[in-house]
Residue frames relative to the residue before (quaternion, step in Angstrom):
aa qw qx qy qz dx dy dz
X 1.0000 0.0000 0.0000 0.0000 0.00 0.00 0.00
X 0.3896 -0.7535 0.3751 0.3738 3.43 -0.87 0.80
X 0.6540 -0.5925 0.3297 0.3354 3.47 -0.78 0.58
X 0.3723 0.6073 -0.3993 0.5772 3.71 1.81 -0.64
X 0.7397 0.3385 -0.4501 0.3685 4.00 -0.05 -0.09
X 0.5789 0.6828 -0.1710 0.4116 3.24 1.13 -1.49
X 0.7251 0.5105 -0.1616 0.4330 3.76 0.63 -1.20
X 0.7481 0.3055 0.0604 0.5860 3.17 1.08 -1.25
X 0.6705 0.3646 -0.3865 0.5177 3.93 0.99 1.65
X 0.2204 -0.8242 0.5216 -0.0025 2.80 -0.11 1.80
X 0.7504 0.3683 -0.1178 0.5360 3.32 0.84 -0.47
X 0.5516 0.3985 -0.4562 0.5735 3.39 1.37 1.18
X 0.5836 0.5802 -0.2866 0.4906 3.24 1.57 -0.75
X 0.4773 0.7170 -0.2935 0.4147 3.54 1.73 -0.87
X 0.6900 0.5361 -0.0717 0.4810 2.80 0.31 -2.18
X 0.6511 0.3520 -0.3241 0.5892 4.30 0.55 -0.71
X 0.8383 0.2649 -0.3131 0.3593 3.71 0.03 -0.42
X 0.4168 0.6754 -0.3285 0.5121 3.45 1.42 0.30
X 0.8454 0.1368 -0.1218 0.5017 3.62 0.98 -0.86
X 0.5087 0.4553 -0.5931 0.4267 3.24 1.41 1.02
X 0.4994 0.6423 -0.3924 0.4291 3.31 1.57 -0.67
X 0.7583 0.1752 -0.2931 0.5554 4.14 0.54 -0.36
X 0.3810 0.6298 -0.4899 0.4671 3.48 0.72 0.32
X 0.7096 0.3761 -0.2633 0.5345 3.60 0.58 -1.12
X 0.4864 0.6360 -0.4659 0.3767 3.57 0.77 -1.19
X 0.8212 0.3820 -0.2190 0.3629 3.21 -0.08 -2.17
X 0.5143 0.5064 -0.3864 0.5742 4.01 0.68 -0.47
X 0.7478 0.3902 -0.3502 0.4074 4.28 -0.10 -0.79
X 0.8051 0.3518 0.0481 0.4751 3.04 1.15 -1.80
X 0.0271 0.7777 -0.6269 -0.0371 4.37 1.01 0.46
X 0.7363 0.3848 -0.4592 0.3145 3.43 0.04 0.06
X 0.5820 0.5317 -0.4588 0.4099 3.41 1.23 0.49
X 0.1989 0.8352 -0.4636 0.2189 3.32 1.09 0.56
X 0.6154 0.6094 -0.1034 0.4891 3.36 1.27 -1.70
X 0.6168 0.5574 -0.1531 0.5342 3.21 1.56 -0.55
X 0.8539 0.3224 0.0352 0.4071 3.09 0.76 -0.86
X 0.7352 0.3430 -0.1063 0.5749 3.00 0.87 -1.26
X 0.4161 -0.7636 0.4860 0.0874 3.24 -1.72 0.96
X 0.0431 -0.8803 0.4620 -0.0988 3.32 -0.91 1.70
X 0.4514 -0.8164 0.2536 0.2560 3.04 0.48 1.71
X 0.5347 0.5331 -0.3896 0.5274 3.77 0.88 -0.51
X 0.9610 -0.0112 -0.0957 0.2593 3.43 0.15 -0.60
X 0.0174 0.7810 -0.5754 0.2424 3.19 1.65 1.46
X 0.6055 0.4512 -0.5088 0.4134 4.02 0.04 -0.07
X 0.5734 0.6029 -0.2995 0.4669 3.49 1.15 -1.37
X 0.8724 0.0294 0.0559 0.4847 3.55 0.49 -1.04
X 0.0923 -0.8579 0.5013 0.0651 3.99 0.47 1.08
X 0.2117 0.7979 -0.4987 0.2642 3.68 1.06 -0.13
X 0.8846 0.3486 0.0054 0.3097 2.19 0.25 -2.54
X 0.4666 0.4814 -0.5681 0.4773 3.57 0.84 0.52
X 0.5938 0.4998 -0.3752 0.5068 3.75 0.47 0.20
X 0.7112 0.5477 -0.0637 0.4360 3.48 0.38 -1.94
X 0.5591 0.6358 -0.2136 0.4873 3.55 1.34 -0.48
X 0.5495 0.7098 -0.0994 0.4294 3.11 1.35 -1.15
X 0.6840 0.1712 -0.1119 0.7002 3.28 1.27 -0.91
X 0.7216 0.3736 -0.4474 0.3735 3.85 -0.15 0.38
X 0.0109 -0.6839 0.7293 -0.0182 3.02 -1.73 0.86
X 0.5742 -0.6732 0.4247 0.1917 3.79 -0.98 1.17
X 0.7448 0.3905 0.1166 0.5284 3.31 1.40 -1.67
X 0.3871 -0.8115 0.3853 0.2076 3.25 -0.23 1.14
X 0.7114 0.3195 -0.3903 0.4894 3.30 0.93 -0.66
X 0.5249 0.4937 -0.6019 0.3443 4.13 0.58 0.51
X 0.6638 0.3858 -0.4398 0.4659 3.90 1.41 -0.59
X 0.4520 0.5702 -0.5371 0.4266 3.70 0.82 -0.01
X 0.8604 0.2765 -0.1981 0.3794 3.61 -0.25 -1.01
X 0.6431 0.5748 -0.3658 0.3497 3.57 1.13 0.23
X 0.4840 0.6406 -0.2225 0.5531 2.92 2.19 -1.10
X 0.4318 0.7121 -0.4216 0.3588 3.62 1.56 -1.00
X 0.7998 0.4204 0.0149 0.4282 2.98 0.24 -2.35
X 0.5822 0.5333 -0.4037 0.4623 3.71 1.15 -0.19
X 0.7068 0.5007 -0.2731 0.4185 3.44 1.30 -1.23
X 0.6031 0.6993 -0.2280 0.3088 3.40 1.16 -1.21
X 0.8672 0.0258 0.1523 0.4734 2.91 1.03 -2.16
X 0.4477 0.5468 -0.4921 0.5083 3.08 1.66 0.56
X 0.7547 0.3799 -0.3663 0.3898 3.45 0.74 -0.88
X 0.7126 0.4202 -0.4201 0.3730 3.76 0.80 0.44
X 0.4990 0.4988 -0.4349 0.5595 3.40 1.42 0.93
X 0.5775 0.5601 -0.4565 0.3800 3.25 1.23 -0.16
X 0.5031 0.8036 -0.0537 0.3133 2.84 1.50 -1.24
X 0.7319 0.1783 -0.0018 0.6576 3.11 1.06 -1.68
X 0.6131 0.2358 -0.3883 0.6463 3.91 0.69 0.52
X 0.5030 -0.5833 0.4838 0.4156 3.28 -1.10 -1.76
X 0.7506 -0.4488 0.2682 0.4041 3.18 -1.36 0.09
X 0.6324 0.5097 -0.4054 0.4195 3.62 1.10 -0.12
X 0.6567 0.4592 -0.3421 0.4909 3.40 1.41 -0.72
X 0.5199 0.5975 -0.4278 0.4356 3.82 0.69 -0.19
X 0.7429 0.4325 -0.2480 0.4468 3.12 0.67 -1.62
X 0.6409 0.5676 -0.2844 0.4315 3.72 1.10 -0.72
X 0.6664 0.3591 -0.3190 0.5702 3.83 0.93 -0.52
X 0.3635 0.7541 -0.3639 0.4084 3.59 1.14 -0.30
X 0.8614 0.2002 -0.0601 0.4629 3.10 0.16 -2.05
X 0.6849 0.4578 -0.3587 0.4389 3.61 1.24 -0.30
X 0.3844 0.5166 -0.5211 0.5602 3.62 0.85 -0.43
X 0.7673 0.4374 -0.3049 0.3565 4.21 -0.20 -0.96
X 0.7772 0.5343 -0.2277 0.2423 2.90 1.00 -0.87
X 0.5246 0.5453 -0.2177 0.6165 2.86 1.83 -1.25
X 0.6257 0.6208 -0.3554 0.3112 3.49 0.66 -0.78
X 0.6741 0.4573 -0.2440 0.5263 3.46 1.16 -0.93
X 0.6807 0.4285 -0.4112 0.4289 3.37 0.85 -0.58
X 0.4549 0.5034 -0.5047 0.5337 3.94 1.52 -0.16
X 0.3966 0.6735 -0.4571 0.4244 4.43 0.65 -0.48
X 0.9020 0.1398 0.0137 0.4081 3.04 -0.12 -1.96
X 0.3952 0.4592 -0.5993 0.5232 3.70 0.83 0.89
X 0.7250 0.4770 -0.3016 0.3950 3.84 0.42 -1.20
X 0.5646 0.6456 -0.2695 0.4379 3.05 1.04 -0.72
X 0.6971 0.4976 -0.1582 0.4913 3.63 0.70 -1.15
X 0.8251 0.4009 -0.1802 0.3549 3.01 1.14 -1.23
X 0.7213 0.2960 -0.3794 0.4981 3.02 1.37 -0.16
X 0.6423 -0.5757 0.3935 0.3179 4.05 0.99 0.07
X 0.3154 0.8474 -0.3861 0.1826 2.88 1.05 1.25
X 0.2983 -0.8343 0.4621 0.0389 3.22 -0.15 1.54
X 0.5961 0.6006 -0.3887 0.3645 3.89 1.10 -0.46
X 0.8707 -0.1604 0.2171 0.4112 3.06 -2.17 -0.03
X 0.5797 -0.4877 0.5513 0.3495 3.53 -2.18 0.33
X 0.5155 -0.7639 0.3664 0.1284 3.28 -1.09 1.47
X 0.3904 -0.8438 0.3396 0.1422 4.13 -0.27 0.97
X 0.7363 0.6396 -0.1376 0.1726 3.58 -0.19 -0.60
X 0.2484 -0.5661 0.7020 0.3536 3.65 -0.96 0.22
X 0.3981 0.7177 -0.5704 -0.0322 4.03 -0.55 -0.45
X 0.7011 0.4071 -0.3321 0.4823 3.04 1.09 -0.80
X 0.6384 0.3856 -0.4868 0.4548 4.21 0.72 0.01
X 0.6458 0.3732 -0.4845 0.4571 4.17 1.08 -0.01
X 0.5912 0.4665 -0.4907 0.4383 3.84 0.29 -0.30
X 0.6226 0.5431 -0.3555 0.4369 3.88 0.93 -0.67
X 0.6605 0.5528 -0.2238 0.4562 3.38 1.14 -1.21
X 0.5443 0.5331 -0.2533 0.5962 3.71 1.57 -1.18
X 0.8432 0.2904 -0.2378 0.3848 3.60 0.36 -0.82
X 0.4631 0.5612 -0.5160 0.4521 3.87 1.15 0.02
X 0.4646 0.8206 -0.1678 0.2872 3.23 0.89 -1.19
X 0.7495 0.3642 0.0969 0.5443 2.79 0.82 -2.21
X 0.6659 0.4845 -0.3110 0.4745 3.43 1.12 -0.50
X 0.6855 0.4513 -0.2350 0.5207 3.46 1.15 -0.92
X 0.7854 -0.0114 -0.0920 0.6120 3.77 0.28 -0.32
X 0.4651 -0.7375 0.4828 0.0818 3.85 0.20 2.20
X 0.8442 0.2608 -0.0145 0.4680 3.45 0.30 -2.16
X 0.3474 0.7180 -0.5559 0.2340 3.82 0.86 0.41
X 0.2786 -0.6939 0.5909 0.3028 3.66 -1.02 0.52
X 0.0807 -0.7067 0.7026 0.0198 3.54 -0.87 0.62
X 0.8075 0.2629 0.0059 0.5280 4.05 -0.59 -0.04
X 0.6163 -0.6079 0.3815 0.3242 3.22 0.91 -0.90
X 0.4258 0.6619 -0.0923 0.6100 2.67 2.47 0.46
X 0.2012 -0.6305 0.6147 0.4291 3.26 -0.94 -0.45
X 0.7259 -0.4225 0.4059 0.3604 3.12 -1.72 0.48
X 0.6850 0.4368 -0.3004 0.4997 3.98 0.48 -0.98
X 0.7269 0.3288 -0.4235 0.4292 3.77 0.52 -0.20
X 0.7186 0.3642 -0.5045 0.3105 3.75 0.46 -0.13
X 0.5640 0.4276 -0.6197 0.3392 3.80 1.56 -0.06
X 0.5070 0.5206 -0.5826 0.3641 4.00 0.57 -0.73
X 0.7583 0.3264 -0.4004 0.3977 4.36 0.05 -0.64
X 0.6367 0.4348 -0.3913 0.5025 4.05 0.93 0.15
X 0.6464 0.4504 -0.3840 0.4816 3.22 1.31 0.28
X 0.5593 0.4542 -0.3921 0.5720 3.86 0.85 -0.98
X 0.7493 0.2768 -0.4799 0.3629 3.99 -0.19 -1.12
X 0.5934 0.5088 -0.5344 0.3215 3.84 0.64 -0.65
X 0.6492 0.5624 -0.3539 0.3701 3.45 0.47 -1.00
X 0.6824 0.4273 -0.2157 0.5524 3.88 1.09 -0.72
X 0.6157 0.3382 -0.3245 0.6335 3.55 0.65 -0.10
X 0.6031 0.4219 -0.4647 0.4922 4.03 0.64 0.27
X 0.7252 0.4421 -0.2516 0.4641 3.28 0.47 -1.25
X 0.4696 0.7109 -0.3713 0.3691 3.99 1.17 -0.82
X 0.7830 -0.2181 0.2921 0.5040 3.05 0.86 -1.69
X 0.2350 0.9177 -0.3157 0.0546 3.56 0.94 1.13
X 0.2133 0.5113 -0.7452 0.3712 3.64 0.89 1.56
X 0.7621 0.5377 -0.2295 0.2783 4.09 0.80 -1.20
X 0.6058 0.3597 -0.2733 0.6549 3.25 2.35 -0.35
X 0.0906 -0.8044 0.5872 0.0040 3.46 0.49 0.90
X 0.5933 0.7078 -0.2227 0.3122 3.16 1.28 -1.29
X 0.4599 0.8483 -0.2321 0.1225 3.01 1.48 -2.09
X 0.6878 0.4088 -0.1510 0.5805 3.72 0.47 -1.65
X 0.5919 0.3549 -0.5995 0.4053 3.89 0.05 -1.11
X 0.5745 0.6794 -0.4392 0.1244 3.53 0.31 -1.67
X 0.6849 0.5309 -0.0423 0.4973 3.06 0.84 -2.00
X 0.5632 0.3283 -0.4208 0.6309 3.85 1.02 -0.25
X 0.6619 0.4161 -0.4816 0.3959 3.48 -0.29 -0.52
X 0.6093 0.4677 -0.4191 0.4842 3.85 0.60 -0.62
X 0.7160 0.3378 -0.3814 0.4773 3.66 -0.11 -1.12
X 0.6503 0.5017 -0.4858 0.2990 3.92 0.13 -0.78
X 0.5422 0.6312 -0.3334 0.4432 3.27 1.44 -1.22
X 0.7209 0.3934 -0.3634 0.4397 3.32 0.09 -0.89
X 0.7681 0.5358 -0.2674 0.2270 3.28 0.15 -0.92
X 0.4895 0.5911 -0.1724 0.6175 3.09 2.14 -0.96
X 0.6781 0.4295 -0.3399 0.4901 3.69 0.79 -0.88
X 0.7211 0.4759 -0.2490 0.4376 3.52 0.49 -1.08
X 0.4800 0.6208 -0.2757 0.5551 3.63 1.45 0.20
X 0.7663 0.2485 -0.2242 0.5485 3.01 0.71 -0.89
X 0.4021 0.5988 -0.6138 0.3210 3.67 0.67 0.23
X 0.6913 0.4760 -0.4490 0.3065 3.76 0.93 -0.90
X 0.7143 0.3617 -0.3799 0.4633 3.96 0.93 -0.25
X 0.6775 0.4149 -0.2880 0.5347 4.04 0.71 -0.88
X 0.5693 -0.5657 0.5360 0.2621 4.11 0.69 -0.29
X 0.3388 -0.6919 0.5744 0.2766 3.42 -0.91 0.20
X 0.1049 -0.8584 0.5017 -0.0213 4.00 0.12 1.52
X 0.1719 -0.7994 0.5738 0.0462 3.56 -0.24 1.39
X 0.5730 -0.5760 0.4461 0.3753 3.72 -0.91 1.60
């Protein structure tokens, strides 16, 4: 990635030291889990955590590779819009995402642990991105083929085994919201072909 994105995103750089900063919390402090972490039975009990979720991740290498996609493609949407719109598709892509959690959740009877992650606000962030500038190379790609491959493997790693992708659906909300949010913003930022 060129370093012209990277330098110049405060509010991707935010968004990475924010979830190493509760990342560490939740590892020092396990009883802030209840805090944080999202448990579909009793999101009414505790609405925070449809928000607060957003920044936690149990497993380093899920905050490793989300922070990935936050740096990659959050900081070139920051880039081409601003840091309020990043930070805004961010927290909705998550938000809606969790509420895609606790429908799946219900529907399939999920009895397991409190639920971790930012995926659904970086796959959203990967896919606004992707919606707003289609033919950008990123990786050596275009932007629209790595959200279509974070969308097929999520969808196969849901269907594989999905009491263990609990996650699975936020994912997939965070993609469609992305798009839709990106393809929105084509009507003020333009649709900019790489």
């Amino acid at each position: 990635m060129k370093a012209k994105y990277l330098g110049n995103s405060p509010a991707a750089w935010a968004l990475l030291l924010v979830n190493i900063v509760v990342f560490a919390a939740l590892r020092i402090f396990p009883s802030l889990t209840d805090a944080f972490l999202l448990e579909p039975s009793l999101a009414l009990e505790r609405p925070w955590t449809l928000l607060t979720v957003c920044f936690s991740h149990e497993l380093l290498i899920h905050m490793l590779l989300n922070m990935f996609l936050v740096l990659i493609f959050g900081a070139r949407l920051e880039k081409e819009t601003n840091a309020g719109v990043m930070l805004t598709v961010c927290v909705v892509c998550g938000f809606i995402g969790s509420l895609g959690t606790i429908a799946y959740a219900a529907a399939i009877g999920y009895q397991g642990a409190p639920i971790a992650g930012a995926s659904a606000s970086a796959f959203g962030l990967a896919a606004a991105y992707a919606a707003l500038r289609p033919k950008a190379v990123v990786l050596k790609s275009k932007a629209v083929h790595w959200v279509a491959a974070l969308f097929v493997v999520n969808a196969l790693l849901t269907v594989q085994n999905p009491q263990v992708s609990i996650g699975g659906p936020a994912h997939a909300v965070g993609i469609v919201i992305g798009l839709i949010v990106g393809y929105l913003l084509r009507k003020e930022y333009g649709t900019i072909q790489a």
